[in-house]
C-alpha positions in Angstrom: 35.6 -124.0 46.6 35.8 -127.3 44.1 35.0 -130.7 45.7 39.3 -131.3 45.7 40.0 -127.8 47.4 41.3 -128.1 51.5 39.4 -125.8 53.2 40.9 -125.1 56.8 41.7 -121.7 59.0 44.4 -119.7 60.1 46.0 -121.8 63.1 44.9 -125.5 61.5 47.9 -127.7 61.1 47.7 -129.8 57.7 49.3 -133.1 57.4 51.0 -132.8 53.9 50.6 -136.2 51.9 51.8 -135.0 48.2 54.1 -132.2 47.7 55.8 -133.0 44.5 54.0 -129.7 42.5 55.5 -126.8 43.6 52.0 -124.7 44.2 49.2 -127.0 44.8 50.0 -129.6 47.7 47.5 -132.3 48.7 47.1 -132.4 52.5 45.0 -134.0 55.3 43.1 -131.9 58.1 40.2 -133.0 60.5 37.3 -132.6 57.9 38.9 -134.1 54.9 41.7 -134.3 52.2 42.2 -132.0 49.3 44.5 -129.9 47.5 46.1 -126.3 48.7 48.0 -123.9 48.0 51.6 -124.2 49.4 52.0 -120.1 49.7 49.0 -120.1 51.7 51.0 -122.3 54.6 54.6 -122.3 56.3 56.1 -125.4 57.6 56.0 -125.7 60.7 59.2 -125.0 62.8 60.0 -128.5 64.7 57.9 -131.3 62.9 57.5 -132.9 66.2 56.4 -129.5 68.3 53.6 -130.6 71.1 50.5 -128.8 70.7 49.8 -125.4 71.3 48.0 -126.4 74.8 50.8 -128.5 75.8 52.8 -127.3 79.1 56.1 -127.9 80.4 56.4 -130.8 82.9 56.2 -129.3 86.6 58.1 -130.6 89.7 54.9 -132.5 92.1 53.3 -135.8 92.6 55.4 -138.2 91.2 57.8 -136.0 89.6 61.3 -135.0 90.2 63.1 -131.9 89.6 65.1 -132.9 87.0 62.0 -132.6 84.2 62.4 -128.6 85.1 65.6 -128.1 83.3 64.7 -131.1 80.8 61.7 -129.0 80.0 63.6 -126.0 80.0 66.2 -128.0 77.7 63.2 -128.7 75.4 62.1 -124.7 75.4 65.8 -123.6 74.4 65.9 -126.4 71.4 62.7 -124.8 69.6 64.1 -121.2 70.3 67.0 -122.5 68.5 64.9 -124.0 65.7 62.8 -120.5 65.2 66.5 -118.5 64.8 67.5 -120.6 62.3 64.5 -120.6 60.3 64.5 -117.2 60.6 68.0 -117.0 59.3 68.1 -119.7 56.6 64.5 -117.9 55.2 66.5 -114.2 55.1 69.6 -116.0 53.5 66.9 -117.8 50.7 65.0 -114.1 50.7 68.2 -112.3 49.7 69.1 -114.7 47.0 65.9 -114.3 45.7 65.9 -110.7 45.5 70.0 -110.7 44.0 68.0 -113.2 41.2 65.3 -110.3 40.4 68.0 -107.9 40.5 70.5 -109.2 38.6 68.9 -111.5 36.5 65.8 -109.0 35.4 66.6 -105.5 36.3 69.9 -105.1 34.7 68.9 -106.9 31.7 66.0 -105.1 31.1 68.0 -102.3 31.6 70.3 -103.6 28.7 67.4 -103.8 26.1 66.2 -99.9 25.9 64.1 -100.8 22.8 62.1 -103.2 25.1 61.9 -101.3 27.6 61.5 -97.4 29.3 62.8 -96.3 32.8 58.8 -95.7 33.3 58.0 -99.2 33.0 60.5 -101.1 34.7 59.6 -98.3 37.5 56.0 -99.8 36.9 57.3 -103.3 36.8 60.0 -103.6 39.5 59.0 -100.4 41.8 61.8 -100.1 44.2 62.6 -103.4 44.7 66.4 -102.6 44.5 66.0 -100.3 47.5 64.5 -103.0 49.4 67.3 -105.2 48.3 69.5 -103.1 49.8 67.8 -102.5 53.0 67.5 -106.3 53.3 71.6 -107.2 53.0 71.6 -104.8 55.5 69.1 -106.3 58.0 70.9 -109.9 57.2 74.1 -109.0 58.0 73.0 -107.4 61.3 70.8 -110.8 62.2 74.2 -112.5 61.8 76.7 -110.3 64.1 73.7 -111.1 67.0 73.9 -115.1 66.0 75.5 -116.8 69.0 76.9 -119.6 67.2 78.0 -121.9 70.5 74.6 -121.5 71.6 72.0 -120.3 69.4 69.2 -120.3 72.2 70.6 -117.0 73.2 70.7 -115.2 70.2 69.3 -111.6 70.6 67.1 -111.1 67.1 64.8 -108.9 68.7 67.4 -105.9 68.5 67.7 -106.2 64.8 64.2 -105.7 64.0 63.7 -102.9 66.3 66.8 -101.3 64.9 65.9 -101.7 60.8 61.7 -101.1 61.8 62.1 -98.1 59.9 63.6 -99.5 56.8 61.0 -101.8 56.6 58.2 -98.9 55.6 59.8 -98.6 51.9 57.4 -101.6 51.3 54.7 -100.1 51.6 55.9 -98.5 47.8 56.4 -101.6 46.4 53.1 -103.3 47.8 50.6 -100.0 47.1 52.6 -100.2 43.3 51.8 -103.9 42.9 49.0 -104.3 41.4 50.0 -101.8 39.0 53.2 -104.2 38.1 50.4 -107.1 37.7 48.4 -104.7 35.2 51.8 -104.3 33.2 53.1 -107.4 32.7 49.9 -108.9 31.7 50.0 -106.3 28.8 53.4 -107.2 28.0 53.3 -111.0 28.6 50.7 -111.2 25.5 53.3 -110.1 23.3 55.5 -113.4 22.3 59.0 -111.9 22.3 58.7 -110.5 25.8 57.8 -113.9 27.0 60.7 -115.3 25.2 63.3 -112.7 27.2 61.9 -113.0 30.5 62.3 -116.9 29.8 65.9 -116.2 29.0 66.4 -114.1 31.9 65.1 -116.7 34.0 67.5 -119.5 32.9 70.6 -117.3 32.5 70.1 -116.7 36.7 69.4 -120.1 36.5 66.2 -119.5 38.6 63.6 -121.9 39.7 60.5 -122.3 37.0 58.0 -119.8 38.1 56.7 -116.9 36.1 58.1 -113.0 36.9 54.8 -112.4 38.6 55.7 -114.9 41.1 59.1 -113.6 42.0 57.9 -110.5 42.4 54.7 -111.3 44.5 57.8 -112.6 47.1 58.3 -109.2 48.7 54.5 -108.3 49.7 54.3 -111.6 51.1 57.6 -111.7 53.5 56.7 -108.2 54.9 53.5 -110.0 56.5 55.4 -113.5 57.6 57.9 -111.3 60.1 55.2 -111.0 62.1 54.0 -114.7 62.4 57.9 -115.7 62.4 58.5 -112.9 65.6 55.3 -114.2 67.3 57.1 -118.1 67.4 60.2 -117.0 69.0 59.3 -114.9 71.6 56.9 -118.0 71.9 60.1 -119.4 73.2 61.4 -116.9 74.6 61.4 -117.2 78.8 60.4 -113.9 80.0 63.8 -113.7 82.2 65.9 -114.3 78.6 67.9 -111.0 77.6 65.8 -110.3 74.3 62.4 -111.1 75.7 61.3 -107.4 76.3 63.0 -106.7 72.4 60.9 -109.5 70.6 58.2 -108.3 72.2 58.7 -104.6 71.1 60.3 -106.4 68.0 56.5 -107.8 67.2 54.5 -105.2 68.0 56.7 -102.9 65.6 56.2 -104.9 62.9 52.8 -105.2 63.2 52.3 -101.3 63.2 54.2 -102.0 60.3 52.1 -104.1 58.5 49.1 -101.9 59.7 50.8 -98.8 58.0 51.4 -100.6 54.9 47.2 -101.8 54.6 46.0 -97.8 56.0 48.7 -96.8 53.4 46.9 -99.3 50.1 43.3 -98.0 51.9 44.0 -94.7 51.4 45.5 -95.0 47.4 42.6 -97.5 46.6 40.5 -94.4 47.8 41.9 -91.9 45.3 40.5 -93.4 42.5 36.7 -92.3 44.5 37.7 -89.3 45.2 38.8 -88.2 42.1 35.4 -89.7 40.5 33.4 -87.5 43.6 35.2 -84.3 41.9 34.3 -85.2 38.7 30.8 -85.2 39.4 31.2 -81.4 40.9 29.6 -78.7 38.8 31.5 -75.5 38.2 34.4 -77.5 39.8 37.3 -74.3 40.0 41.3 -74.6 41.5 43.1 -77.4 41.3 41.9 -80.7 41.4 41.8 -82.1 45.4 43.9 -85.0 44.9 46.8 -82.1 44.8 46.8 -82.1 48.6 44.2 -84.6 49.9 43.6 -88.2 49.8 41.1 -88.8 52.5 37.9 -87.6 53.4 37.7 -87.2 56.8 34.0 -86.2 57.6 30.8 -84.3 55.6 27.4 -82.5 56.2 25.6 -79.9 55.5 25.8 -76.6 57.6 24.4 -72.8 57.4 27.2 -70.5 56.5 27.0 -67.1 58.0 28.5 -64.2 56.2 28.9 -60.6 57.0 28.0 -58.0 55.9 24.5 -58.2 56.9 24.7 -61.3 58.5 23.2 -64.0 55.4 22.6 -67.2 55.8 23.0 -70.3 53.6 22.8 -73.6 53.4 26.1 -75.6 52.0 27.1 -78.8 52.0 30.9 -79.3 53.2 33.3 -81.9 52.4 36.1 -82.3 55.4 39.4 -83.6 53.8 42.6 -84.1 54.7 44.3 -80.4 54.6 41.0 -79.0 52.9 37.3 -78.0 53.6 35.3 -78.5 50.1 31.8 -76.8 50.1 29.4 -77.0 48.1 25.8 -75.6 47.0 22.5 -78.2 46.2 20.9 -78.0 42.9 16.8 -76.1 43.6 15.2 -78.7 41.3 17.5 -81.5 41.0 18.8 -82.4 44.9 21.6 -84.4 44.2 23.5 -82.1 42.0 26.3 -80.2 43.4 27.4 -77.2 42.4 31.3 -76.0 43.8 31.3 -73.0 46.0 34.4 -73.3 47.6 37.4 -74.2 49.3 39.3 -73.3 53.1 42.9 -73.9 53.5 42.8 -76.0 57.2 46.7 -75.8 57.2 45.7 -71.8 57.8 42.8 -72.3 60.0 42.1 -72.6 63.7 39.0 -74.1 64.6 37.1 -72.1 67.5 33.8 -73.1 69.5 31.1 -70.5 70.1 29.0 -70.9 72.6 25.3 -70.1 72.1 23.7 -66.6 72.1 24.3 -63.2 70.3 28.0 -63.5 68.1 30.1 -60.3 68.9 31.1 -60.0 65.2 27.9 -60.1 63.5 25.5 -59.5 65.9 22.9 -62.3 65.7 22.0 -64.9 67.7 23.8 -68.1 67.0 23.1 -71.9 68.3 25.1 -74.9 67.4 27.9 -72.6 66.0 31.5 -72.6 65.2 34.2 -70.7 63.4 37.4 -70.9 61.7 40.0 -68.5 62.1 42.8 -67.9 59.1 45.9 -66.5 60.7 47.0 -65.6 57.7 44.3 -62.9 56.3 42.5 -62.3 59.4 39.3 -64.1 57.8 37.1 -65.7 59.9 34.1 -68.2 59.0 31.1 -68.8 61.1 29.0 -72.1 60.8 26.2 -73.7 62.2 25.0 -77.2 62.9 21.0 -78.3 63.4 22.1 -80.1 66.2 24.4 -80.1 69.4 25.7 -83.7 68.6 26.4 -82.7 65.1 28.2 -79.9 66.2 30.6 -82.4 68.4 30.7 -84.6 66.0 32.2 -81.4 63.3 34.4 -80.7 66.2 36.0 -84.3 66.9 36.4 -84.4 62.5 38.6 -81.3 62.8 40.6 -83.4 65.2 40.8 -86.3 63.3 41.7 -84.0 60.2 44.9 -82.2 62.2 45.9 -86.0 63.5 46.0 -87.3 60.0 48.2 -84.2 59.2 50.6 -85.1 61.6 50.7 -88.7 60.9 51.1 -88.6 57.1 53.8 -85.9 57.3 55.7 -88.3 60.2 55.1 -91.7 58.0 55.9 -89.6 54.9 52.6 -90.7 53.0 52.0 -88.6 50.1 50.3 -89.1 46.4 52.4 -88.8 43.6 52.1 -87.1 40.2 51.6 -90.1 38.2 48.9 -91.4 40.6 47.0 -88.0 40.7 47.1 -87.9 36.8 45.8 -91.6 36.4 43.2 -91.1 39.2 42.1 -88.4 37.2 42.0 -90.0 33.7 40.1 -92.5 35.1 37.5 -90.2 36.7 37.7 -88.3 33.5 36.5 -91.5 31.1 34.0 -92.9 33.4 32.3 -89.3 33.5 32.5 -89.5 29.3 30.5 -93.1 29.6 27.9 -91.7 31.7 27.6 -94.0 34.4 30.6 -95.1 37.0 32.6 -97.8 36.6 31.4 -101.1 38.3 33.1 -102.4 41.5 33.4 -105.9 41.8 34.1 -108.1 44.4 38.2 -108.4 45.1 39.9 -111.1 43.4 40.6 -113.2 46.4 36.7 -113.5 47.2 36.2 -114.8 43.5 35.5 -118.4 44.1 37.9 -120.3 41.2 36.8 -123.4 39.7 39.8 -125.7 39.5 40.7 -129.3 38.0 41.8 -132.1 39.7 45.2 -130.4 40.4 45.1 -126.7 40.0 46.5 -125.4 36.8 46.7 -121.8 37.9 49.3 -120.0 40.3 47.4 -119.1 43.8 46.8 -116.0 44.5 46.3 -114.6 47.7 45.6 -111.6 49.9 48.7 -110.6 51.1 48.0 -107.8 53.4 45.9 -108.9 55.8 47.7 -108.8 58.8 46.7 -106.4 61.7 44.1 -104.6 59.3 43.4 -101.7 61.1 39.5 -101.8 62.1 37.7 -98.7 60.9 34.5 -97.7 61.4 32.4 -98.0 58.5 31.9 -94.5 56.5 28.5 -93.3 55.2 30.2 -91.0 53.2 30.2 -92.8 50.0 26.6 -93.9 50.3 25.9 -89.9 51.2 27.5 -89.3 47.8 25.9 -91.3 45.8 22.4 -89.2 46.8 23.9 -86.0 46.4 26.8 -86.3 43.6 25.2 -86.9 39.9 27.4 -90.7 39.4 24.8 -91.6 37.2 23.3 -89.3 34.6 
């Protein structure tokens, strides 16, 4: 960071000396002053809350019993304080999102010569639906407000009620980058800066760019959390909505999880796409049809009948597909496409070790996969027991991913296939892959005085699923020609 940037962690409290820019305030921690952004921070509820290690007066030496219910007193005041945040902060989110709406959508939707259904489906995603989902979610918030007293307000309901509603942003946050990419292009063009300018002072919005309005959705997604987190905080474990806040928070946390497995898996397509690329004699249609993930690979001997012949094949466990694949005699890390088995149509069996029935040779370390549907079977064997298990537990994994994406509704569509492909399809006419750099928010920023840029910030950090690292990508890169 510059010699004027804050640094501090999630959890620090920051005095705020100088808020009068709207995106860079200049605050005081432990360790120093400097500036920071003001999206990276949230005001904290009661300006006078004790710390986070203080406890409630207790009736004993020297005490009376009346501190219990002033303590108690004190409890109910800051529940009351977290509600209305939580309400006033929906009210402000709705008007935002009646602005973008109203004051962008429809008249962008006016000028057809500006603009194409495509691109303000690339621009605004489905930020209507979530407009729509959100008057909803307010106006339920507010029939559980207990106006006479607030304290006992049950908000936990609400959110355990609308937790479905709340996965249409994973759509908008996986298509935001993409809106980013878009406006960029268009922003360089004078005239469309002149008519977003316009659309902003017709609504009479505040003076931030369109990227900033719409960067407000992917960030309030991640703040229920941290907002549900303070109220049940404050929430006695004998109050009516205790056991719903707490169901309420861990929801939307699983949430926020499904919305960061859900950007993992389209930030992989882009890989997997340049992995069949790199396929010789690639044959069918292209894998990002019906798969987005790679679940597991490995090379295996293939036994087929008639007479029982062996060979050796590389196979590339997806997500509703088995890939395999044949090495290259001279050049090892070519692949050459053998192959494909429907999983959807197969049952995986284990074989124990000794002479197979069907084709009459002693087998060790083997499995096979049935397909109901023909009758087919295919029998495969690993070096090792442990790699055996290890195929096994994949297969698993494979039919569990199944399950879930089919239950969360994940899928890949058209336009993200066909781009994933393009791309794959010019960095294979370059000759060499295209670069990965380091993400944007790891990019240290050099800054003046007062930062002159917008902050940006990663957004979709909350409860990011741990994963155990994959060697997959590193296997590929030995065996899949990414460079010629």
């Amino acid at each position: 960071m510059d010699d004027q940037e804050l640094g501090f962690k999630a959890g620090d409290v920051i005095e705020v000396m100088d808020a009068t820019n709207r995106e860079w305030w200049w605050g005081r921690v432990a360790d120093g002053e400097g500036w920071f952004p003001a999206s990276f921070v949230r005001l904290r509820v009661n300006q006078d809350e004790p710390a986070d290690n203080y406890e409630a007066p207790r009736a004993g030496a020297g005490e009376t019993e009346d501190s219990i219910p002033e303590a108690q007193s004190c409890k109910d005041q800051m529940r009351t304080n977290v509600i209305n945040e939580i309400l006033s902060t929906e009210r402000d989110y709705i008007k935002h999102l009646r602005d973008i709406c109203e004051g962008y959508v429809r008249q962008c939707r006016k000028r057809e010569d500006m603009f194409s259904e495509e691109q303000l489906r690339t621009i605004f995603g489905n930020i209507e639906d979530i407009y729509r989902c959100q008057k909803a979610f307010v106006k339920a918030l507010e029939q559980k407000f207990n106006t006479e007293r607030p304290h006992l307000s049950e908000l936990g309901a609400c959110f355990l009620e609308h937790q479905a509603d709340f996965q249409i942003y994973s759509e908008y946050c996986n298509n935001h980058p993409n809106a980013c990419v878009e406006l960029s292009r268009l922003t360089k063009l004078s005239k469309y800066v002149y008519f977003f300018e316009a659309c902003r002072l017709l609504q009479r919005m505040i003076d931030i760019s369109l990227d900033g309005f719409l960067l407000t959705p992917v960030q309030k997604i991640c703040k229920y959390p941290l907002q549900l987190a303070e109220l049940l905080k404050y929430t006695h474990p004998q109050h009516r909505d205790f056991k719903n806040v707490e169901a309420a928070l861990h929801a939307m946390k699983n949430v926020a999880q499904l919305i960061n497995e859900r950007k993992r898996r389209l930030e992989n397509i882009d890989k997997i796409a340049q992995w069949q690329s790199s396929i010789e004699d690639w044959e069918g249609e292209d894998l990002l049809v019906r798969s987005s993930e790679l679940i597991y690979s490995g090379e295996l001997t293939r036994v087929t009948q008639p007479q029982a012949k062996s060979q050796q094949r590389m196979f590339f466990l997806f997500d509703r597909q088995l890939i395999y694949c044949k090495k290259d005699l001279l050049r090892r890390d070519v692949l050459y496409y053998k192959g494909r088995l429907d999983m959807d149509d197969l049952e995986v069996v284990d074989v124990e070790d000794g002479k197979d029935r069907d084709l009459h040779v002693s087998v060790k370390n083997a499995f096979r996969l049935y397909c109901g549907a023909t009758g087919d079977s295919h029998l495969l064997c690993a070096r090792k027991p442990e790699q055996k298990q290890r195929w096994l537990k994949a297969f698993a994994r494979e039919r569990e991913q199944v399950r879930l994406d089919q239950e969360t509704g994940f899928s890949i569509t058209e336009l993200q296939r066909k781009q994933a492909m393009l791309n794959a399809s010019k960095q294979q006419a370059t000759g060499k892959p295209k670069a990965v750099g380091r993400p944007g928010y790891l990019t240290r920023h050099k800054h003046p005085p007062l930062p002159a840029s917008r902050p940006q910030q990663q957004v979709l950090v909350l409860a990011e699923p741990r994963r155990k690292p994959s060697n997959f990508w590193h296997s590929i890169s030995r065996l899949a020609p990414f460079r010629k």
